[in-house]
SERO-781889 format. One line per field, with one value per residue (C-alpha): residue number from 1; y, x, z; residue in one letter. Coordinates in nm, 2 decimals. Last residue first. Example, Ala and Ser with C-alpha at 12.3 -4.5 7.8 and 13.67 -1.06 7.14 Angstrom:
BEGIN
resi 2 / 1;
py -0.11 / -0.45;
px 1.37 / 1.23;
pz 0.71 / 0.78;
resn S / A;
end
This chain:
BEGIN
resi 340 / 339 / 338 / 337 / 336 / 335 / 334 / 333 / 332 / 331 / 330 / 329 / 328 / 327 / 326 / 325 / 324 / 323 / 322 / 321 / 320 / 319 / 318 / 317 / 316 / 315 / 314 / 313 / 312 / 311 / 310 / 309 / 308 / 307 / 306 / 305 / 304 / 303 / 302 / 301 / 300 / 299 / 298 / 297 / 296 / 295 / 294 / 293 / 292 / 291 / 290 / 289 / 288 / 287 / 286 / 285 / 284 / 283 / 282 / 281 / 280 / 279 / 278 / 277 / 276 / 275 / 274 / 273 / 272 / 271 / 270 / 269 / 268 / 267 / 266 / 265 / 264 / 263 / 262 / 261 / 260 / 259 / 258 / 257 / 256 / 255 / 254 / 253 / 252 / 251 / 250 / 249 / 248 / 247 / 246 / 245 / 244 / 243 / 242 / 241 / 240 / 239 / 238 / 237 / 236 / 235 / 234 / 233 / 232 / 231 / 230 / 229 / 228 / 227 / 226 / 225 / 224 / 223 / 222 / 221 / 220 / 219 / 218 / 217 / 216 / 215 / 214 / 213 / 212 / 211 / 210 / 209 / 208 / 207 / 206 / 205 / 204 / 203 / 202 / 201 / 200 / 199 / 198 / 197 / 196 / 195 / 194 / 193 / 192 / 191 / 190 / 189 / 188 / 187 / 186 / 185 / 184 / 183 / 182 / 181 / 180 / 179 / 178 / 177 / 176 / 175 / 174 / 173 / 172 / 171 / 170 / 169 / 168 / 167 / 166 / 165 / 164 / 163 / 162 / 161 / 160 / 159 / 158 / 157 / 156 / 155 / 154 / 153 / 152 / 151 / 150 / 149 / 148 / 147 / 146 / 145 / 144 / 143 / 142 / 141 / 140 / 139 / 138 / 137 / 136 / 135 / 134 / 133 / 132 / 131 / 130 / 129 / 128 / 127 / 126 / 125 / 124 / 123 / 122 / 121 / 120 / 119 / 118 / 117 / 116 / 115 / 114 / 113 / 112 / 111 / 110 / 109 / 108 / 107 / 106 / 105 / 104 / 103 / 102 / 101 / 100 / 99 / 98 / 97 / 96 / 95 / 94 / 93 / 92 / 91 / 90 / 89 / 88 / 87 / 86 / 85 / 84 / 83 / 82 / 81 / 80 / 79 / 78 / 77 / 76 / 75 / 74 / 73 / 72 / 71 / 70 / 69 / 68 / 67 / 66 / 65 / 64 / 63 / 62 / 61 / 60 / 59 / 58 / 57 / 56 / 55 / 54 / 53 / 52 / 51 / 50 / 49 / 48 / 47 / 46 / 45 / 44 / 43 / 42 / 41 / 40 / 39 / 38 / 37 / 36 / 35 / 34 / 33 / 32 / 31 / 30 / 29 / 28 / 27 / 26 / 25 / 24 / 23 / 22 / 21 / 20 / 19 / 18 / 17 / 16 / 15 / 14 / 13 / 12 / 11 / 10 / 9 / 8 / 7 / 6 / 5 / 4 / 3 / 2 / 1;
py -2.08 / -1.80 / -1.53 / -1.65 / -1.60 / -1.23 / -1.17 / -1.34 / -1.06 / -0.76 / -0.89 / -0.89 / -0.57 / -0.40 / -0.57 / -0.40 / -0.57 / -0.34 / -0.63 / -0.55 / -0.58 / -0.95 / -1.00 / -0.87 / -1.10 / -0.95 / -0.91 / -0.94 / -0.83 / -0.42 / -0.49 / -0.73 / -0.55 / -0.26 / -0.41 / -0.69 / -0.47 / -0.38 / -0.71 / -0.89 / -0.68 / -0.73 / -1.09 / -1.08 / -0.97 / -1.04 / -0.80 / -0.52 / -0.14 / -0.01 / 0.05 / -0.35 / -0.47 / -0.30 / -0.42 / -0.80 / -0.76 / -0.63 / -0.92 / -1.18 / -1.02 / -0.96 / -1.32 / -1.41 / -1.14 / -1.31 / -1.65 / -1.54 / -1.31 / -1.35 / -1.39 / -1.32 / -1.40 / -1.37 / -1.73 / -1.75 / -2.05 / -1.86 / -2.18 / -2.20 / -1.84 / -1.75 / -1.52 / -1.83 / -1.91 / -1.56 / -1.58 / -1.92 / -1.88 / -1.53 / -1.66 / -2.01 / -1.78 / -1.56 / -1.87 / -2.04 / -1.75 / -1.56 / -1.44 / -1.16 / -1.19 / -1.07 / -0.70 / -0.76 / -0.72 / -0.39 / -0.23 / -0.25 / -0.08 / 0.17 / 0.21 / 0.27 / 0.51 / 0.73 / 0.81 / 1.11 / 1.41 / 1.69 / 1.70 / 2.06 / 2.21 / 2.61 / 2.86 / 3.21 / 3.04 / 2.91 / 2.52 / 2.55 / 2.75 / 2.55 / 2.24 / 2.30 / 2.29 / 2.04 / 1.83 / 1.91 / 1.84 / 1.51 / 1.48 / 1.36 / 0.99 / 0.89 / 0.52 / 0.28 / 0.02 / -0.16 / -0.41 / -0.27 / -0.58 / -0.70 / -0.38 / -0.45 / -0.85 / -0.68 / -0.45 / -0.05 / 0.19 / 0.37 / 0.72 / 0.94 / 1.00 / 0.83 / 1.11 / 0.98 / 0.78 / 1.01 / 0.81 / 0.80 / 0.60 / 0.54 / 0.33 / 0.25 / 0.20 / 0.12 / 0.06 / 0.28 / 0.11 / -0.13 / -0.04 / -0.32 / -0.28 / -0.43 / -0.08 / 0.04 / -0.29 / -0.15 / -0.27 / -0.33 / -0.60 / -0.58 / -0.19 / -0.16 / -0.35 / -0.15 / 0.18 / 0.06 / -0.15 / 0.19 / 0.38 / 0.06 / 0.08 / 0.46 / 0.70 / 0.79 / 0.51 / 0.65 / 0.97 / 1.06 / 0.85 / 0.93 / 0.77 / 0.71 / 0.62 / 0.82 / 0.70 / 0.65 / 1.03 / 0.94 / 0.85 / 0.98 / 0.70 / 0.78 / 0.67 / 0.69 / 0.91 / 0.96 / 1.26 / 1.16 / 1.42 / 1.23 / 1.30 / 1.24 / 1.02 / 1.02 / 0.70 / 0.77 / 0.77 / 0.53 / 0.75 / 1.02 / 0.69 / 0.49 / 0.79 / 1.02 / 1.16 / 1.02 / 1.20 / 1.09 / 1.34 / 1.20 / 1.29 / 1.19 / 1.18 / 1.12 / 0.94 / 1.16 / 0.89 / 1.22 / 1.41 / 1.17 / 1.05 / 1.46 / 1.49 / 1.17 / 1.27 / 1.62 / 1.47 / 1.25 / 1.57 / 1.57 / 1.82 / 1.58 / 1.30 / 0.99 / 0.69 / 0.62 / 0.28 / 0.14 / 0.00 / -0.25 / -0.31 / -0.42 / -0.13 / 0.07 / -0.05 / -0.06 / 0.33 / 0.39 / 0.18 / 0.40 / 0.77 / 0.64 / 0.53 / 0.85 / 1.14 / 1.36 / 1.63 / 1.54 / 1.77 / 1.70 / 1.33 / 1.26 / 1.37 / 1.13 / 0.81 / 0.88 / 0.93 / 0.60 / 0.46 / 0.58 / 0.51 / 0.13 / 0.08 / -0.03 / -0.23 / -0.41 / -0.46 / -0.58 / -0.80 / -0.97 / -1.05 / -1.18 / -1.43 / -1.56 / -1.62 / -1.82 / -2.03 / -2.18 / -1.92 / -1.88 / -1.94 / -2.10 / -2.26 / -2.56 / -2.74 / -2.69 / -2.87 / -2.81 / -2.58 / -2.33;
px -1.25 / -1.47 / -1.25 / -1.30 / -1.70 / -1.57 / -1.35 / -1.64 / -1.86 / -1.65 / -1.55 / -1.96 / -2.00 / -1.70 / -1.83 / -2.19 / -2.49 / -2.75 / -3.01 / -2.90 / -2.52 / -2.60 / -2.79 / -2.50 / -2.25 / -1.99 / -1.62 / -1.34 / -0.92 / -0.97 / -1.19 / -0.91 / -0.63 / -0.81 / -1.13 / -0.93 / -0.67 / -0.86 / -1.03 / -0.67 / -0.48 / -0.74 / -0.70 / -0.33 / 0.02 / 0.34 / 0.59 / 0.36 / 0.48 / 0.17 / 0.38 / 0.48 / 0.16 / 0.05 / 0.35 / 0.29 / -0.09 / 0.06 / 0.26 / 0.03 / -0.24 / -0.04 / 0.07 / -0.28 / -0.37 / -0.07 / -0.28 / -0.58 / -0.87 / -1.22 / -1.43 / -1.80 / -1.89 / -2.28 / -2.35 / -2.50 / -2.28 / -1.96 / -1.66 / -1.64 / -1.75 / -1.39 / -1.42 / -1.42 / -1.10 / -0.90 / -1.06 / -1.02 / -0.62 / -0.62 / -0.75 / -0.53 / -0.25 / -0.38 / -0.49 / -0.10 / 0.06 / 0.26 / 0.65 / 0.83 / 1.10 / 0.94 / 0.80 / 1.19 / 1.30 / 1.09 / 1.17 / 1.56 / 1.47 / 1.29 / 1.61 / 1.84 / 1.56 / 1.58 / 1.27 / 1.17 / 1.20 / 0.95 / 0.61 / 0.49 / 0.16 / 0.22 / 0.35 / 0.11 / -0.21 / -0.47 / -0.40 / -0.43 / -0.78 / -1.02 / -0.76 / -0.85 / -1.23 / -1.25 / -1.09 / -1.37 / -1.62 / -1.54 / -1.28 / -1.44 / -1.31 / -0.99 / -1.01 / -0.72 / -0.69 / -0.43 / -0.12 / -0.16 / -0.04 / -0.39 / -0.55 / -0.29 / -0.48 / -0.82 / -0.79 / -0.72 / -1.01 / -0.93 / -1.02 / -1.26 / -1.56 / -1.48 / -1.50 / -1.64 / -1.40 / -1.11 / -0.80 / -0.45 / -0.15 / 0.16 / 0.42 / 0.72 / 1.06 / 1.34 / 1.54 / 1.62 / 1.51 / 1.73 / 1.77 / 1.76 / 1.85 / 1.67 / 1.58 / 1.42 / 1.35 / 1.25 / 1.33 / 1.19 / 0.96 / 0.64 / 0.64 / 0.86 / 0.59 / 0.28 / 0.43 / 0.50 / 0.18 / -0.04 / 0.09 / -0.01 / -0.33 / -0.41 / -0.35 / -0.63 / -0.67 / -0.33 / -0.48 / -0.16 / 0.11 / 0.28 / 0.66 / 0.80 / 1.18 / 1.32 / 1.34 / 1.03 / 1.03 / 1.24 / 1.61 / 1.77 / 2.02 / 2.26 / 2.28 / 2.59 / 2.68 / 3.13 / 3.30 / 3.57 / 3.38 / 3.06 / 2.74 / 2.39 / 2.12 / 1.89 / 1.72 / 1.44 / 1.25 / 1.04 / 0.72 / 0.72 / 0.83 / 0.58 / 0.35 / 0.12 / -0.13 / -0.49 / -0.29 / -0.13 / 0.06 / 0.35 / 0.51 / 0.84 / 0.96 / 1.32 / 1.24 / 1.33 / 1.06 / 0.89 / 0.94 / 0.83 / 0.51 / 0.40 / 0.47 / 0.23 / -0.03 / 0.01 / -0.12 / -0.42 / -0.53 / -0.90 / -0.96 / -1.03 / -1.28 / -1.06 / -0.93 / -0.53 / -0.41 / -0.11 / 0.20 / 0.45 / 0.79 / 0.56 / 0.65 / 0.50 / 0.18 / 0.16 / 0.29 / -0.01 / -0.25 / -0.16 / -0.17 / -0.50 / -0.64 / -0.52 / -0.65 / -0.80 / -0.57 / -0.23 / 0.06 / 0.09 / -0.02 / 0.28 / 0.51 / 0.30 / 0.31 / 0.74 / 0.77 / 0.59 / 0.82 / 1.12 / 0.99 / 0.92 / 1.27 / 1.47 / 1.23 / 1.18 / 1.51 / 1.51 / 1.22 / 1.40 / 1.71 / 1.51 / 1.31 / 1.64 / 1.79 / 1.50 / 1.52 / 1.17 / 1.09 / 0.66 / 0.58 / 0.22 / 0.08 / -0.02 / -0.30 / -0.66 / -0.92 / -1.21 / -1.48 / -1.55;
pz 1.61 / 1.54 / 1.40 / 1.03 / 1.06 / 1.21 / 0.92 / 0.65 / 0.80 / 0.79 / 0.41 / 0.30 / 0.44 / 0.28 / -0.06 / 0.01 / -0.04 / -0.21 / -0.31 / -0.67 / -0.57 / -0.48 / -0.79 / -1.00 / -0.82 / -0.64 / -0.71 / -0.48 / -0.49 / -0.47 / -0.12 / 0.02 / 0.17 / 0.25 / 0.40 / 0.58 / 0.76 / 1.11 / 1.18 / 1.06 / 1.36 / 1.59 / 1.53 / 1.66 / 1.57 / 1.71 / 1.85 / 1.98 / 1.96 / 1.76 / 1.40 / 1.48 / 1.52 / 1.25 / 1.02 / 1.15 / 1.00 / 0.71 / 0.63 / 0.68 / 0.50 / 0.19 / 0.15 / 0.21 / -0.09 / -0.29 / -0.19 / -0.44 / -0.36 / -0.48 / -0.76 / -0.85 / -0.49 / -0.38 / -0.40 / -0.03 / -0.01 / -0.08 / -0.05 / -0.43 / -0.47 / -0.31 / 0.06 / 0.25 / 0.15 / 0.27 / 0.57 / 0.69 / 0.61 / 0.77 / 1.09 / 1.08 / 1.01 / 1.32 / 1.56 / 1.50 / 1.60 / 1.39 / 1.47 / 1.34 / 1.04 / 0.78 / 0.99 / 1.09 / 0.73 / 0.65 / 0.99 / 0.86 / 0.56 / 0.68 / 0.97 / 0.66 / 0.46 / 0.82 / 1.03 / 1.18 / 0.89 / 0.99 / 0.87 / 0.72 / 0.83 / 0.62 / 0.85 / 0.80 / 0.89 / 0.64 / 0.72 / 1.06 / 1.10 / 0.86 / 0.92 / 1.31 / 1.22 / 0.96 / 1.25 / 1.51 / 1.25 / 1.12 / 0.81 / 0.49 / 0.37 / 0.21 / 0.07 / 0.12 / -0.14 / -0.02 / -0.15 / -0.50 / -0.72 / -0.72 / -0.90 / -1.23 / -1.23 / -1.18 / -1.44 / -1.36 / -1.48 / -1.79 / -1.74 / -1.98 / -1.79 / -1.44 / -1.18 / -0.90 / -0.72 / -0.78 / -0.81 / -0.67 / -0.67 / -0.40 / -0.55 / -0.32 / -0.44 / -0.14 / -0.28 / -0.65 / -0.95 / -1.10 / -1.50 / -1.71 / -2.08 / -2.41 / -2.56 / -2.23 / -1.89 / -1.60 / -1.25 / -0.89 / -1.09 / -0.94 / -0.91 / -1.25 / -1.44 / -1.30 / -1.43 / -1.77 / -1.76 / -1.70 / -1.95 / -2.21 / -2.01 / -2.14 / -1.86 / -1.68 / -1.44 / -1.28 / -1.09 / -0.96 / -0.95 / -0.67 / -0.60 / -0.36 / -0.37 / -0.68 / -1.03 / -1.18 / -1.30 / -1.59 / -1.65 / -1.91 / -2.12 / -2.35 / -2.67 / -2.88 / -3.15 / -3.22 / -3.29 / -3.01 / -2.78 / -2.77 / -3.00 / -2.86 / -2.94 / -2.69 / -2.50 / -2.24 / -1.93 / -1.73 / -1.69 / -2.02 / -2.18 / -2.14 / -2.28 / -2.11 / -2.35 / -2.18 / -1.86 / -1.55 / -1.35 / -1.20 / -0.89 / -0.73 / -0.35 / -0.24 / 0.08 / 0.43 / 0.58 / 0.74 / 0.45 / 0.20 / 0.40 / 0.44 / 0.06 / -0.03 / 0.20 / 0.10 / -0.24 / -0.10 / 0.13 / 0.12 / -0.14 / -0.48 / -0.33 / -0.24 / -0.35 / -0.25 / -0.38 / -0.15 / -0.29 / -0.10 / 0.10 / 0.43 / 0.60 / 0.31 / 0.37 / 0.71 / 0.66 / 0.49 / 0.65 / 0.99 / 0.79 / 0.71 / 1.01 / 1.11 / 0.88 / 1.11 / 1.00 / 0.76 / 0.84 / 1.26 / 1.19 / 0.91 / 1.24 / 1.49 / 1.23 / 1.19 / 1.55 / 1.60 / 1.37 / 1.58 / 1.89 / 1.72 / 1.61 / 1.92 / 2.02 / 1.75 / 1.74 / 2.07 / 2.05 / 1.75 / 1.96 / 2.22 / 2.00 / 1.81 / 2.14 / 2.32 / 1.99 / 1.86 / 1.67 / 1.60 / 1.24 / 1.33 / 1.02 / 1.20 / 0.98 / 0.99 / 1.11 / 0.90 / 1.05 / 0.80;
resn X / X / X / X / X / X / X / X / X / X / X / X / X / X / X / X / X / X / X / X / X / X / X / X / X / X / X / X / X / X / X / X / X / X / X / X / X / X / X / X / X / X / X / X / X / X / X / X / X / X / X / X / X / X / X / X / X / X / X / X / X / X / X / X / X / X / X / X / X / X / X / X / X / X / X / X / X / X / X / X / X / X / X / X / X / X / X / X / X / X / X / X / X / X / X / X / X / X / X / X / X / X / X / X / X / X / X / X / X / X / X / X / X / X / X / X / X / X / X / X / X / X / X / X / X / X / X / X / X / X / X / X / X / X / X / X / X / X / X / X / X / X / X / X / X / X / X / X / X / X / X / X / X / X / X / X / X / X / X / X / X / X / X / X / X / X / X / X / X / X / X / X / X / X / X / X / X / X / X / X / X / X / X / X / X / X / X / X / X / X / X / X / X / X / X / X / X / X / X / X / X / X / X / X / X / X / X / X / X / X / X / X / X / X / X / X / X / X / X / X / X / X / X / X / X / X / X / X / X / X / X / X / X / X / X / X / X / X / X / X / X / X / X / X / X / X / X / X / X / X / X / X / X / X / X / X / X / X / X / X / X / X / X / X / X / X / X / X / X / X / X / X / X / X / X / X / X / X / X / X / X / X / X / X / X / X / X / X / X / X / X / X / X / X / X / X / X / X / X / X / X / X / X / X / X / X / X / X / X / X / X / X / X / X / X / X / X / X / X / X / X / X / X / X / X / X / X / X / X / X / X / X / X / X / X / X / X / X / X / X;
end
């Protein structure tokens, strides 16, 4: 843990370049901030989730929703679409959902000339955020077709590409509890989610309002605050901000010492590889961003490692035996990692 390390700062060096970021950034944050605040006024005492969400999507990836059915994983997904003013898609997985009930098909149809030709109708995939709803129980053929055009940005039917639409964001559920008859997600489909973000009970005081506020006459609606262009321009400047040299070097020590080869307790089964580095880095930029900062710091890393990380790590049998907890173990390889 305390090997010198090498400079993985990716701070600018032109006085120009650095003031014409901060501008944008700027010029951008109200509107993001609008965006947080209008999902906030739909979705209760939901905001560390609301905040992961739109890191996630800020950073051009997918998020894994798992929560108890009830706590608002589907308005979620509406209340992000209407405040992003994204063309929003749904998709109901089922143990019968085919590829092709996802990604759409070829028909054979006859053309005015008397001739047959295929034509191709697109499915579902094709709008800019999509939900798939409770993906582990579709079969993992389903799953791949889903998981292809999420990496890829394309899919591929009877030999042809067809670009999805850009932005294209991916935001699945599950039910933690309910696995009789699903077909849980392996590792290598669970790393291409950028979080796993997990939906808890609200407290009191927010079960309260939604008791009262989401029985009233005027359903909780969010209004549109942030336009797809200005998304997409928050997505290139969260890849363009700067990264001090102590938050790489954080996310660097982090990211190792949570492999068995560097676990001396021997609690690891596996851990994450560099796309969860990658993952790291971005999102910790996004947070800052989303809270009106131009570079991130450590508080940024403290606040993302459970999400970004809990979906890429295994523990050994004995180590869930004696009732440690992955969360735990990542909380306490963050603050190891924080210690310079």
């Amino acid at each position: 843990m305390n090997t010198a390390l090498p400079d993985l700062s990716t701070t600018s060096g032109s006085p120009e370049t650095e003031n014409d970021l901060v501008r944008e950034a700027e010029s951008l944050c109200a509107s993001l901030q609008h965006a947080r605040d209008a999902i906030a006024e739909a979705i209760l005492g939901q905001n560390e989730v609301i905040e992961q969400t739109l890191v996630t999507l800020l950073c051009g990836g997918h998020a894994l929703l798992v929560g108890l059915p009830g706590l608002g994983k589907t308005s979620l997904v509406h209340a992000t679409a209407r405040a992003l003013d994204m063309q929003e898609g749904r998709i109901q997985f089922t143990p019968d959902l085919l590829p092709g009930d996802i990604l759409g098909s070829e028909i054979l149809e006859d053309g005015d000339d008397g001739r047959r030709s295929f034509r191709f109708l697109p499915g579902p995939i094709f709008c800019r955020l999509l939900m798939a709803d409770e993906i582990n129980r579709a079969s993992p053929r389903t799953q791949s077709a889903l998981l292809q055009g999420m990496q890829e940005k394309f899919i591929t039917v009877a030999g042809k590409r067809y670009d999805l639409p850009t932005p294209f964001h991916v935001l699945a559920t599950q039910n933690p509890i309910e696995q009789e008859g699903t077909y849980p997600l392996p590792e290598a489909q669970l790393d291409r989610f950028l979080m796993h973000i997990e939906m808890r009970y609200p407290n009191l005081e927010t079960e309260q309002r939604i008791l009262v506020e989401t029985t009233g006459e005027k359903p909780l609606e969010a209004n549109a605050a942030l336009s797809i262009e200005n998304l997409l321009r928050a997505q290139m400047l969260v890849r363009r901000m700067p990264v001090g040299e102590r938050v790489a070097n954080m996310i660097l020590r982090l990211i190792r010492s949570a492999r068995p080869d560097e676990d001396a307790d021997g609690k690891i089964l596996w851990g994450p590889s560099s796309r969860a580095g990658q993952a790291l880095m971005l999102a910790s930029r996004a947070r800052a961003l989303l809270q009106g900062r131009f570079a991130p710091s450590a508080e940024d890393i403290h606040a993302l490692a459970v999400p970004i990380l809990r979906h890429r790590m295994a523990l050994r049998f004995e180590a869930i035996a004696a009732g440690t907890r992955v969360e735990d173990l990542i909380l306490e390889r963050v603050n190891q990692a924080d210690t310079p």
